[in-house]
C-alpha positions as CSV (number, residue, x, y, z in Angstrom):
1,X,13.5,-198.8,-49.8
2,X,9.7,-199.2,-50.1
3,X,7.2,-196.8,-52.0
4,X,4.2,-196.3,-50.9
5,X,2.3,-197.0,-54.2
6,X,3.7,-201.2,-53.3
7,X,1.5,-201.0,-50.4
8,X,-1.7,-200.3,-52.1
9,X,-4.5,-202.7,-52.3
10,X,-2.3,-205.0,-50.2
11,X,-4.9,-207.2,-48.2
12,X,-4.3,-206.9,-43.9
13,X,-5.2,-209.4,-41.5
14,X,-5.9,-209.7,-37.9
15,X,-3.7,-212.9,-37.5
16,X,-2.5,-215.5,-39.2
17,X,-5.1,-218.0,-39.1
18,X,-7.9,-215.8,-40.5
19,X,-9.1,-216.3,-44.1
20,X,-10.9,-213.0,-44.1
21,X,-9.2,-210.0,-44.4
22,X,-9.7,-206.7,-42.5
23,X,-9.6,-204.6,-45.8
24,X,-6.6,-203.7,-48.3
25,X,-4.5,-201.0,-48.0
26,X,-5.7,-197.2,-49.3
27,X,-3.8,-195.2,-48.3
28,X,0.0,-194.4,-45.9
29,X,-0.6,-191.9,-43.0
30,X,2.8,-189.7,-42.0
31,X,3.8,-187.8,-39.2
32,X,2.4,-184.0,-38.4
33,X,6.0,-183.2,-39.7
34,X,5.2,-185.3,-42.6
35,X,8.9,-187.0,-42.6
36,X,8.0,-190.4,-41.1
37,X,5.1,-192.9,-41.4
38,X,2.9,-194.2,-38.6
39,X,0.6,-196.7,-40.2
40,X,-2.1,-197.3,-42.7
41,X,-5.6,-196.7,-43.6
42,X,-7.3,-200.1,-44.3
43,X,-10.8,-199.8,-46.6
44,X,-13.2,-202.4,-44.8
45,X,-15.5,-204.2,-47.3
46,X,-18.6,-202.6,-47.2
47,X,-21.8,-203.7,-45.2
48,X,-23.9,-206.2,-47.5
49,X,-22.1,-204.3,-50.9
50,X,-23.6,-201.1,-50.6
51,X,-23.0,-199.3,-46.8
52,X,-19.5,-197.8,-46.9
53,X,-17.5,-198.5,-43.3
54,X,-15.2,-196.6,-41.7
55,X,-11.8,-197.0,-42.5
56,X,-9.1,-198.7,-40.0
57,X,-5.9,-197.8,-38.9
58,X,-3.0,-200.3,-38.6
59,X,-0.4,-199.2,-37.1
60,X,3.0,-199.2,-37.9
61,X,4.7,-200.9,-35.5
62,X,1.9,-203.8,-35.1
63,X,2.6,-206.2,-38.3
64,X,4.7,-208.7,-40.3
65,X,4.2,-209.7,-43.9
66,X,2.5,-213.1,-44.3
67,X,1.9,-215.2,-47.2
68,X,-1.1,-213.2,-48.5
69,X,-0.7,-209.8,-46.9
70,X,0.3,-208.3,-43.7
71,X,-0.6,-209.8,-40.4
72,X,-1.3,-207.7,-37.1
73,X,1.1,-208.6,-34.2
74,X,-0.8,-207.0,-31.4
75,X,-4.6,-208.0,-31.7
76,X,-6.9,-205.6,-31.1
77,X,-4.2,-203.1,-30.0
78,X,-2.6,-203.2,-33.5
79,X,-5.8,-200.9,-35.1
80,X,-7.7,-197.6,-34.4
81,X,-7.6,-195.7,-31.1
82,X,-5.5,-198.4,-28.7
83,X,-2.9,-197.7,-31.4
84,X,-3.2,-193.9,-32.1
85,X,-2.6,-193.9,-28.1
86,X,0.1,-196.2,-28.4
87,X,2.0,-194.1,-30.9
88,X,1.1,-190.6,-29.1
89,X,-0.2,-189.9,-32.6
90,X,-2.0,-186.1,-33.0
91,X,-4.3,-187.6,-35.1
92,X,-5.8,-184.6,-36.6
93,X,-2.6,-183.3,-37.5
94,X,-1.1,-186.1,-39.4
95,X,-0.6,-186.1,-43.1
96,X,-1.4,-187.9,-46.1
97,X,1.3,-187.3,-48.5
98,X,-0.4,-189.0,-51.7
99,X,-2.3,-186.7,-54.1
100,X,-1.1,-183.6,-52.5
101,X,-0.3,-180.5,-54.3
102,X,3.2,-179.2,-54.2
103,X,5.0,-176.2,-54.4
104,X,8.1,-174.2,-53.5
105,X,8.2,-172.1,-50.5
106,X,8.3,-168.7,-52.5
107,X,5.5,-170.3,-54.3
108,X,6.5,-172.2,-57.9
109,X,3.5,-174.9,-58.4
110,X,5.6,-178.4,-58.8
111,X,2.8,-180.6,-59.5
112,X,1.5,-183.0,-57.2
113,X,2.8,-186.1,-55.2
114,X,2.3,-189.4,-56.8
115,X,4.3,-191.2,-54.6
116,X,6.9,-191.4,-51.3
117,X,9.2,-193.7,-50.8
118,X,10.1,-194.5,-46.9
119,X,12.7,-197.1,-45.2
120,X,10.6,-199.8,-43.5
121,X,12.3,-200.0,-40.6
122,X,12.1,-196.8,-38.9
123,X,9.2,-195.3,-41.7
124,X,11.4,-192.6,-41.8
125,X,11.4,-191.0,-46.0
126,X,13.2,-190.6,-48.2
127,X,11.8,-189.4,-51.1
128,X,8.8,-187.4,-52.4
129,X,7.7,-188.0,-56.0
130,X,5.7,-185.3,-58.2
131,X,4.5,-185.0,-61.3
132,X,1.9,-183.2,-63.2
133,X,-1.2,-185.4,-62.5
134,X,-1.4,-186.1,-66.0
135,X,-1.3,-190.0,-68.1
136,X,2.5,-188.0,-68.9
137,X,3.5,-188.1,-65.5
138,X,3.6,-192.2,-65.7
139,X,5.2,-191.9,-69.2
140,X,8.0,-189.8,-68.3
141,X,8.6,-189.5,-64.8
142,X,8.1,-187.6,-61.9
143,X,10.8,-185.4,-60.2
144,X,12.3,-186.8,-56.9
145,X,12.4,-184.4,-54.4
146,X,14.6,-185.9,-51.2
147,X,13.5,-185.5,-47.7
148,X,15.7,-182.7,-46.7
149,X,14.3,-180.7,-48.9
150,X,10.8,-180.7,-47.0
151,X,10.0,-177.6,-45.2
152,X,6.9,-178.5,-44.4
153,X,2.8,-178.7,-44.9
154,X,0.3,-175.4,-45.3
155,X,-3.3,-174.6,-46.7
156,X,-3.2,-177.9,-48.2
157,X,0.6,-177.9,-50.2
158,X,3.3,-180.0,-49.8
159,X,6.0,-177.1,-49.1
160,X,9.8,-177.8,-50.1
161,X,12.9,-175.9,-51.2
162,X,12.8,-173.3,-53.9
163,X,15.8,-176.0,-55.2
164,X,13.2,-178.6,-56.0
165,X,12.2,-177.1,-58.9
166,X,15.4,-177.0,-60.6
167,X,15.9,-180.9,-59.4
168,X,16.4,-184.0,-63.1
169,X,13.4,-185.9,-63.9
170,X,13.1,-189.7,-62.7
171,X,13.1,-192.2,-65.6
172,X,9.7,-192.9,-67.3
173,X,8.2,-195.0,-70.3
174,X,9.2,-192.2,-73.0
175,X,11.4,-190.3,-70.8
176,X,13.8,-189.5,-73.8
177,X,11.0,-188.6,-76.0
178,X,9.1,-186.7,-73.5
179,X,11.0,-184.9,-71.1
180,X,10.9,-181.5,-72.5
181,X,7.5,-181.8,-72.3
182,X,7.4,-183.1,-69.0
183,X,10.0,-180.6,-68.0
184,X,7.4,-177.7,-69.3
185,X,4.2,-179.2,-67.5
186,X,5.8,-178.8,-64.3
187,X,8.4,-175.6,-65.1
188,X,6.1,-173.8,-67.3
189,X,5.2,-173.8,-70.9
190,X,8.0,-172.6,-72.9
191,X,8.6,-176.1,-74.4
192,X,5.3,-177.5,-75.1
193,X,5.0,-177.0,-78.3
194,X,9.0,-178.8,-78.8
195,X,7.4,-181.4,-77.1
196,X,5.5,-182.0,-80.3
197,X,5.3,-185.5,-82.5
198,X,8.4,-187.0,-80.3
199,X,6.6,-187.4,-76.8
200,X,2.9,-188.0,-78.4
201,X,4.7,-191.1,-80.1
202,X,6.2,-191.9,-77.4
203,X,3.1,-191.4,-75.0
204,X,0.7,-193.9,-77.3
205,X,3.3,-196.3,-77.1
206,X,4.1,-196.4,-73.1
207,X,0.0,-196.1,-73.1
208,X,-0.2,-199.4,-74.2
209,X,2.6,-200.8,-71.9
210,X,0.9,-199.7,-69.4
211,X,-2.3,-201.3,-70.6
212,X,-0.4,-204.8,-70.3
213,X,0.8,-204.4,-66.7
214,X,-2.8,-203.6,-65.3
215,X,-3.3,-207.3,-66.2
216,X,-0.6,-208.5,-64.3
217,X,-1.7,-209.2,-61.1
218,X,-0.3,-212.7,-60.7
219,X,3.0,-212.6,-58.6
220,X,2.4,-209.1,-57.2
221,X,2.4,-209.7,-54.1
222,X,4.8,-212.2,-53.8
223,X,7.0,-209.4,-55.9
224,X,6.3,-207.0,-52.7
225,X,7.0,-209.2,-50.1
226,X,10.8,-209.8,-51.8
227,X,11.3,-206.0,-51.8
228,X,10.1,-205.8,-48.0
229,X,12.4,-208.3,-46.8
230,X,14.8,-206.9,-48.9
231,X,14.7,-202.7,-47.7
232,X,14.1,-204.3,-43.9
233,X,17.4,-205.7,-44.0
């Protein structure tokens, strides 16, 4: 199983013997139905530093993962339109998942998606993530809302079963500290205040924990490429 947030920033290439990247990774583009993903939106470096480019499209049927990133398998056929047409893809209608509001289909707010996780062979997912939007969200988890509970996209929400918003918290950082008041960001506010000392404790703490892995960029990659090979199996 791969998440989306392991694709981020990952550098693509148009084949193996270029130095030069196309761009990294920004962003995962799903399906109209939102339950699959097609491919990737690649930010270009911009024009002399200052002139923002377009962003490709890499699809995803048209790469393997090299040493330093992934490599396109199809040439020119593997980016933009040739592979929209390739992939019958409704463009306009497909989805970006990450950053997305959620809510219940009779209309309880759930947060918003942080992350989806999706098996790499047939991009189908499996799971949405959502949390509040808040530094909490990373301390004490998100609740995992699985793919049968979709119902759908509308007005800009992520739309799933009313029974999402009864669904456990995902670990976090200072899930045992915090989850009340995780449980109230994203349920209401009855608990907040029983939140209290416990989860601000615990939030400085798994702040600076978090400080220490934005430094840790050596090994990353080689990290994700073990997981890929891994969830392709």
């Amino acid at each position: 199983m791969l998440k989306v947030s392991q694709l981020m920033r990952v550098n693509v290439y148009r084949d193996e013997r270029e130095s030069s990247p196309v761009g990294q990774i920004r962003q995962v583009v799903f399906s109209p139905q939102g339950d699959c993903v097609e491919g990737f939106l690649i930010r270009r470096p911009d024009v002399a530093g200052m002139v923002r480019r377009e962003d490709a499209f890499l699809a995803r049927d048209s790469f393997v993962v090299g040493d330093a990133g992934l490599v396109a398998t199809r040439g020119k056929e593997s980016f933009d339109d040739a592979a929209r047409e390739r992939l019958s893809l409704d463009w306009d209608a497909c989805i970006l998942w990450t950053g997305m509001d959620a809510k219940t289909t009779d209309g309880k707010q759930l947060g918003w998606v942080s992350d989806v996780s999706f098996y790499p062979k047939s991009g189908r997912v499996h799971s949405f993530y959502v949390g509040d939007g808040s530094v909490a969200t990373s301390l004490v988890g998100n609740v995992v809302i699985p793919a049968q509970m979709l119902r759908g996209y509308k007005d800009g929400y992520v739309l799933v079963d009313p029974e999402a918003a009864h669904l456990a918290l995902d670990g976090g950082l200072a899930a045992t500290a915090g989850e009340t008041y995780a449980r109230a960001k994203i349920g209401g506010k009855k608990a907040v205040a029983r939140a209290g000392k416990a989860a601000e404790k615990a939030t400085t703490k798994g702040a600076k924990s978090l400080g220490r892995q934005l430094g840790r960029t050596k090994g990353m990659f080689g990290a994700f490429v073990k997981e890929y090979k891994k969830a392709s199996k």
